[in-house]
C-alpha positions as CSV (number, residue, x, y, z in Angstrom):
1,X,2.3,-13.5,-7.3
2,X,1.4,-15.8,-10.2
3,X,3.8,-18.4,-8.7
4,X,2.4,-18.7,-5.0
5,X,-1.2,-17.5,-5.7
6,X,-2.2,-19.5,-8.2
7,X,-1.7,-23.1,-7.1
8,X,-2.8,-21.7,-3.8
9,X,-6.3,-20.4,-5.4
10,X,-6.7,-23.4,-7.2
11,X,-5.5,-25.7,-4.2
12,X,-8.3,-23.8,-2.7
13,X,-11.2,-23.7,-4.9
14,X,-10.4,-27.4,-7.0
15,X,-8.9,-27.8,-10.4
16,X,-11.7,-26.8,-12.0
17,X,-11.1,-23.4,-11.5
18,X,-8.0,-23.7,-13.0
19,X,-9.0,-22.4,-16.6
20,X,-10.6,-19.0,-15.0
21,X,-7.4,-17.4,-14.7
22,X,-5.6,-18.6,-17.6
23,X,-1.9,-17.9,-17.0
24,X,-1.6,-15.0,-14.9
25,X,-3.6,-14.1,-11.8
26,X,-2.2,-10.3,-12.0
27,X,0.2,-8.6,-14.1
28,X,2.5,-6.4,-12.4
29,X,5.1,-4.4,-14.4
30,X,8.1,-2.6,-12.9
31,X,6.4,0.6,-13.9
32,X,3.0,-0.3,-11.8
33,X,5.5,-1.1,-8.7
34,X,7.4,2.4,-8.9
35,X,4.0,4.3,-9.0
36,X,2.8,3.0,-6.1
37,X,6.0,3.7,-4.0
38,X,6.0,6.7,-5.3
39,X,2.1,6.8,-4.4
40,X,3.1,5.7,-0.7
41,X,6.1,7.9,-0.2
42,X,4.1,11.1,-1.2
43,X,1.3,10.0,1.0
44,X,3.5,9.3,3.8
45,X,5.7,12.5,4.0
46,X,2.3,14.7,3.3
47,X,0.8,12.7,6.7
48,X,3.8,13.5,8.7
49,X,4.9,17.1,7.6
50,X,1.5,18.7,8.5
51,X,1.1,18.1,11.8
52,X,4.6,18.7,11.8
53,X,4.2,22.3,10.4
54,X,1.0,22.9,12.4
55,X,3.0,21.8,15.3
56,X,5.6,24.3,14.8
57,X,3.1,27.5,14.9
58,X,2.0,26.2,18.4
59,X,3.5,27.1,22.1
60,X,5.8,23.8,22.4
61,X,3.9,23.4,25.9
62,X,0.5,22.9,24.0
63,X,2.1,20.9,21.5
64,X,3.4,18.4,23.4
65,X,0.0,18.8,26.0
66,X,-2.0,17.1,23.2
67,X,-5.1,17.2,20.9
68,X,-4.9,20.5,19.0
């Protein structure tokens, strides 16, 4: 991030904008990045097991018919 954003933002904006974000534009650590895949993966299986498990209580017929 700090390698390709910043000379990008400061290609963008000029080089006097170069001292606003000192060294780092953002600081990610390793622990940040396995929270939020762990965020996403949570998120994702809980947005494809309910309709999963609401489709299962249903006549197949009406679940595959459409809009419950």
């Amino acid at each position: 991030m700090n390698a390709v954003g910043r000379p990008f933002i400061i290609g963008r904006l000029g080089p006097e904008f170069s001292t606003i974000f000192g060294n780092e534009i953002a600081r990610l650590s390793p622990e940040m990045i396995i929270a939020g895949l762990a965020i996403a993966i949570i998120f994702s299986l809980l947005a494809g097991i309910y309709p999963a498990l609401k489709a299962t209580r249903m006549n197949p017929v009406e679940a595959i018919r459409g809009p419950w």
